[in-house]
C-alpha positions in Angstrom: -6.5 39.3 5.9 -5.1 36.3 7.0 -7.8 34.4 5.6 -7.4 35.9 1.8 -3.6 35.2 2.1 -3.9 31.5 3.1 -6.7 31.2 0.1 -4.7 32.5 -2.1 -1.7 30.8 -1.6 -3.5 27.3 -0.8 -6.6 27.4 -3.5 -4.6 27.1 -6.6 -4.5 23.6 -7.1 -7.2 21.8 -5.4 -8.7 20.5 -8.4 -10.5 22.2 -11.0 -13.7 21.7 -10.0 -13.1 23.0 -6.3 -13.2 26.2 -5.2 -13.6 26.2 -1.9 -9.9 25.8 0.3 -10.2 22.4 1.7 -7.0 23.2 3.9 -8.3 25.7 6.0 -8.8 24.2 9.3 -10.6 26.7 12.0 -9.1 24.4 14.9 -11.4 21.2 13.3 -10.0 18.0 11.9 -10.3 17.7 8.7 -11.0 15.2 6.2 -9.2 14.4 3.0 -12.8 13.0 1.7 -12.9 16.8 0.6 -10.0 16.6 -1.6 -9.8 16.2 -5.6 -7.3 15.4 -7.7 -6.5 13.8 -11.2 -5.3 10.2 -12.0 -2.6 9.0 -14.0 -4.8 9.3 -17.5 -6.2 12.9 -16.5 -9.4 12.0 -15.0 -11.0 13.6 -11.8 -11.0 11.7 -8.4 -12.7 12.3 -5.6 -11.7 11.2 -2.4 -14.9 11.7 -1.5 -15.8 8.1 -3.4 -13.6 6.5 -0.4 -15.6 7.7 2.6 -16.0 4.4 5.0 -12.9 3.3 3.5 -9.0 3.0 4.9 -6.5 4.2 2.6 -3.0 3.8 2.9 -1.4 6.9 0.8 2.0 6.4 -0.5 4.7 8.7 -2.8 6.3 6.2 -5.5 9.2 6.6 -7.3 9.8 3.9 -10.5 14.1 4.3 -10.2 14.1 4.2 -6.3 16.0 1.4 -4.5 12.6 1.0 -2.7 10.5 1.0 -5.7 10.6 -3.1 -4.9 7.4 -2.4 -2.5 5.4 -1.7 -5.7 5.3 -5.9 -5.4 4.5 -5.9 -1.5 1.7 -2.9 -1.8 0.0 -4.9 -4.9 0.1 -8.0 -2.2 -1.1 -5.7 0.5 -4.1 -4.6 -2.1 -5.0 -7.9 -3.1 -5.1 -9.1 0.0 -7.6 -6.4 1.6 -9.1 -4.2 -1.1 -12.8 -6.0 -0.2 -12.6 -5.4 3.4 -13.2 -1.7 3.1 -9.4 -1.1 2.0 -7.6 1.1 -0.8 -4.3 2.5 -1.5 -3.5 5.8 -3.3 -0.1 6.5 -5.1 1.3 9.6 -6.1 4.1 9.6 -8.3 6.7 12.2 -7.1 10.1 13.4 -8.2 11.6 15.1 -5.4 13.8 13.0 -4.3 17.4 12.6 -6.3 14.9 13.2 -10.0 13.8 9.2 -9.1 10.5 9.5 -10.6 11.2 11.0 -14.2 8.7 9.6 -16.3 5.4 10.7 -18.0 2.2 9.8 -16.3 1.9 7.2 -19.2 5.5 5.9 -18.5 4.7 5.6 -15.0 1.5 3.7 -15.6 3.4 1.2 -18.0 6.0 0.5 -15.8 3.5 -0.1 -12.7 1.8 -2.6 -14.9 4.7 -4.2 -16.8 6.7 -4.2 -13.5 4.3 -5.3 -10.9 1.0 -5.4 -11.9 -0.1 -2.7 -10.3 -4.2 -2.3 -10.1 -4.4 0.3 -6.9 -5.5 3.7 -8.3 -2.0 6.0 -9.2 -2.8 9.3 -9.4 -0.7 12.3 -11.3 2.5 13.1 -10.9 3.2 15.7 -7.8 5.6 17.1 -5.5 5.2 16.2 -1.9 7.3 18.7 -0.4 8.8 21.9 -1.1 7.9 25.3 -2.5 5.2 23.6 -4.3 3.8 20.9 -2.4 0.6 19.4 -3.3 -2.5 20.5 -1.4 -3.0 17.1 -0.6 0.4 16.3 0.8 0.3 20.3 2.8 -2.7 18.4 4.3 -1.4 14.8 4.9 1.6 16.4 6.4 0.6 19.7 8.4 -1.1 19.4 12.2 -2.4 23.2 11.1 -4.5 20.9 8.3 -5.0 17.1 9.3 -5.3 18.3 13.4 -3.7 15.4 14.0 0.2 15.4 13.4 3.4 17.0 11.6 5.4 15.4 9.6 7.6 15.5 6.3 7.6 13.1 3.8 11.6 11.9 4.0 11.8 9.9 0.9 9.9 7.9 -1.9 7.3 5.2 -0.4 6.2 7.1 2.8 2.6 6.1 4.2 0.4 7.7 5.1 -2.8 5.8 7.2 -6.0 7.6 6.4 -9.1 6.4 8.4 -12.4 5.2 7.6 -13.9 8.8 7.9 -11.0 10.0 6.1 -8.7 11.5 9.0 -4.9 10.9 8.8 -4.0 8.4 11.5 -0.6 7.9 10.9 2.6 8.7 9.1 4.9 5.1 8.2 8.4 5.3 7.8 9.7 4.9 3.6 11.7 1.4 4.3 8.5 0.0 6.6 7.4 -2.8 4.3 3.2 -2.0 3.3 3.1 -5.9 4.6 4.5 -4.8 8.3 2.6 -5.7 11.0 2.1 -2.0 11.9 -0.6 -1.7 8.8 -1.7 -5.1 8.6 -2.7 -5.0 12.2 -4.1 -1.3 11.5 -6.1 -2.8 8.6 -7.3 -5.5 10.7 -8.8 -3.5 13.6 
């Protein structure tokens, strides 16, 4: 009973291609190489396509007084994306409406703004009622078997490993070029 609840409350929207509940857990850590979701331009991506990979996750906001790091994660990406590196964005307005735009506005200002080439996924919500799969996962210890947290404003990070298990969650105003992921990159 249990079982059918949690599916149908978490299964809805996975991606379309998935049926299966990537958020149930059965006391084993979990891996977001299981999840799918859609880019800014509608297409499918796979997480799966980032196994052996560490990915820094972040929630952007384009009207933000911390959308500046879109300049410091660019730097961050440039400076590791071919040493088994990648960052994810997810556009999110859940914080004070800071992230109003179309996926197409969003992707212009990324580019016109600061040339950003890391792959931005859809628009989502990251907390709340209706939470992202994704983020219930990044940000629930029942999911990631690792740790709780919330996400408390645009430009958290999240540290995914290599084999795709949540490491870490980063404070929004920890600059991407902090020690803290540089040295995480590094190791």
């Amino acid at each position: 009973m249990v079982f059918a609840f949690l599916t149908s409350l978490l299964g809805c929207s996975i991606g379309t291609s998935q049926k299966n509940n990537p958020l149930l857990l059965n006391g084993k850590e979990q891996s977001i190489h299981q999840f799918t979701v859609k880019d800014l331009y509608g297409n499918d991506f796979h997480f799966s396509s980032l196994k052996g990979k560490k990915v820094l996750i972040v929630n952007t906001a384009s009207k933000c007084g911390l959308t500046p790091q879109y300049k410091d994660l660019q730097k961050l990406y440039e400076l590791y994306q071919h040493q088994n590196f990648t960052i994810i964005g997810f556009p999110a307005n859940n914080f004070m409406s800071q992230e109003p735009g179309s996926e197409s506005e969003i992707a212009v200002f990324c580019q016109k703004n600061y040339g950003v080439s890391f792959p931005m996924m859809s628009k989502i919500s990251v907390k709340g009622k209706d939470q992202a799969p994704i983020y219930q996962f990044l940000t629930q210890k029942k999911f990631n078997a690792k740790l709780d947290s919330s996400v408390k404003w645009n430009f958290q990070k999240f540290l995914i490993d290599e084999n795709g298990y949540v490491v870490k969650s980063i404070l929004p105003t920890t600059s991407p070029l902090s020690s803290t992921i540089t040295n995480w990159i590094n190791k």
